[in-house]
C-alpha positions in Angstrom: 97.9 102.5 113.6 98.7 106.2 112.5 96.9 106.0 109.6 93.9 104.9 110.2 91.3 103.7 113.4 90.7 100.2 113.9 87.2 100.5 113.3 88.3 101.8 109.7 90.5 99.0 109.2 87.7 96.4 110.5 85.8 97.9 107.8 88.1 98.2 104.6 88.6 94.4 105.7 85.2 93.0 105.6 84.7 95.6 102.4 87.4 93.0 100.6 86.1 89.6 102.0 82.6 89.6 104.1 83.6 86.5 105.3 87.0 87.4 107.3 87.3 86.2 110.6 88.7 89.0 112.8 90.9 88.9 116.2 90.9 92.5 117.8 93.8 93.3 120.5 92.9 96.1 122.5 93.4 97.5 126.1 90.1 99.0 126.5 87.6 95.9 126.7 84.1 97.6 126.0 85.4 97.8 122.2 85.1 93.9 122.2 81.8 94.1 123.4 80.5 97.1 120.7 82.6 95.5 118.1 81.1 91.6 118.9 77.5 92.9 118.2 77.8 95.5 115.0 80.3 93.4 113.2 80.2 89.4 113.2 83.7 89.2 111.8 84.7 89.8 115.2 85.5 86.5 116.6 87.6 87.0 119.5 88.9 89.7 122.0 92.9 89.7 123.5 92.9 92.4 126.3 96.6 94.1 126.2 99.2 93.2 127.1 98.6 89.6 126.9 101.1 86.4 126.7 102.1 84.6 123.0 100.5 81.9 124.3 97.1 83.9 124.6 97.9 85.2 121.2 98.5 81.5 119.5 95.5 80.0 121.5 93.0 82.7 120.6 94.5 82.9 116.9 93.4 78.7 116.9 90.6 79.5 118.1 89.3 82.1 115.9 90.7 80.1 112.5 88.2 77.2 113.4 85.4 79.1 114.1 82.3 79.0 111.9 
């Protein structure tokens, strides 16, 4: 995002609704992990590039979590 860091936009997002359930996309895996435990929005982790089929199951997934 040119505009801003996905940590920022993590942020601005649980600023709006504390209760969003977030899906992060990234191809460097340790930000799952530091994400996961400073921010509980974070519900899942898709390491790029990954398959639509990934995306749609992990997407489930995270929409019926708690």
């Amino acid at each position: 995002m040119p505009e801003m860091s996905g940590r920022d936009c993590l942020m601005k997002l649980v600023k709006i609704d504390p209760s969003v359930k977030v899906l992060i996309a990234s191809g460097y895996a340790p930000e799952y992990e530091l994400h996961k435990e400073i921010h509980p929005p974070v519900k899942g982790f898709l390491h790029k590039p990954f398959a639509i089929e990934e995306l749609l199951n992990q997407s489930r997934s995270v929409l019926d979590s708690d």
